[in-house]
C-alpha positions in Angstrom: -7.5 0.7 -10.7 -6.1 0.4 -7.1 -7.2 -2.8 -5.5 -4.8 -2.9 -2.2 -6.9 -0.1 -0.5 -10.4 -1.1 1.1 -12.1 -1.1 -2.0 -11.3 -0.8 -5.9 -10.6 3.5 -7.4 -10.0 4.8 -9.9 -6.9 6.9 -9.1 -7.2 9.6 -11.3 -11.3 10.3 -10.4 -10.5 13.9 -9.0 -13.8 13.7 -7.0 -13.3 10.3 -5.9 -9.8 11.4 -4.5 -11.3 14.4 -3.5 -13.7 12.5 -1.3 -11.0 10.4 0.1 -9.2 13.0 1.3 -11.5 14.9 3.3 -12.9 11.2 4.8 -9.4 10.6 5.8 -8.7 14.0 7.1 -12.2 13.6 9.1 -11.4 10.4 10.3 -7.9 11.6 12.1 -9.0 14.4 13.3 -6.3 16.7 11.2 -6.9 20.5 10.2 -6.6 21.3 6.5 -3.0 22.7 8.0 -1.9 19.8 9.7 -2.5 17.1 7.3 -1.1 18.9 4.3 2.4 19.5 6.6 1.9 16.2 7.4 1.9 15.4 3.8 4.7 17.7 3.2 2.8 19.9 0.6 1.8 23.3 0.5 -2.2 24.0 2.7 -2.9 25.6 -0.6 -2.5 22.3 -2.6 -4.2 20.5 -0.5 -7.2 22.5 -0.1 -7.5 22.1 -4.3 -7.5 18.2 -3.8 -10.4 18.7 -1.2 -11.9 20.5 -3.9 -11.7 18.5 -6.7 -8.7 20.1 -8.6 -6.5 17.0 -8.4 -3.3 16.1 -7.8 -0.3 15.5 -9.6 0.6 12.1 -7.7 -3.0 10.9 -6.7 -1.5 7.0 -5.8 1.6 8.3 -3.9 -1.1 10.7 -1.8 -3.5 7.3 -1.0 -0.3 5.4 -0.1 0.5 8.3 2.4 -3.0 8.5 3.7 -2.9 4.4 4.2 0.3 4.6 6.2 0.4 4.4 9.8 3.2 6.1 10.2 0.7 9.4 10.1 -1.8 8.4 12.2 -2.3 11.3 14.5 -1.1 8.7 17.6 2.1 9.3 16.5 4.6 12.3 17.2 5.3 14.5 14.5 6.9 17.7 14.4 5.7 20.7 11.9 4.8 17.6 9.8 7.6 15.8 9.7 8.1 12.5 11.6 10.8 13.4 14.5 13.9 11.4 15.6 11.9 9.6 18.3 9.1 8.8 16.3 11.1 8.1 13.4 12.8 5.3 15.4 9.5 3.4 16.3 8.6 3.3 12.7 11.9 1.4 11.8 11.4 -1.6 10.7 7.6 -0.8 10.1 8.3 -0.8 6.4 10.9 -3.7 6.5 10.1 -6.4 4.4 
């Protein structure tokens, strides 16, 4: 069980995770396409989490999604964090 995040989960409930996902998507206004770049996996992969088919890594994927450093405020290129951006997020993860 994961208790950092807003409420207790089991990490490994597909549909739990599945659910997530699709709220978190909602909630920053990504496209399927633009939160799984922004992920850095493959739209494919990301569409079976939405589904329900799992993922390999489900507490590396809700410490992404929990991460302000892809918040749709910030600038990303193809889904990767540029130079700029990358520079306001230093010290963001500093203890």
């Amino acid at each position: 069980m994961v208790a950092h995040l807003s409420k207790p989960v089991d990490v490994n409930d597909k549909d739990e995770l599945s659910r997530d996902v699709k709220a978190w998507r909602a909630r920053e206004g990504f496209t399927a396409e633009g939160a799984a770049k922004l992920l850095g996996i493959p739209k494919r992969t990301y569409e079976g989490i939405e589904q329900g088919r799992g993922f390999p890594y489900p507490l590396l994927l809700r410490v992404a999604m929990d991460s302000k450093a892809l918040s749709p405020d910030r600038e990303h290129e193809g889904g990767r964090v540029t130079s700029k951006s990358r520079r306001s997020l230093e010290g963001e993860f500093d203890g």
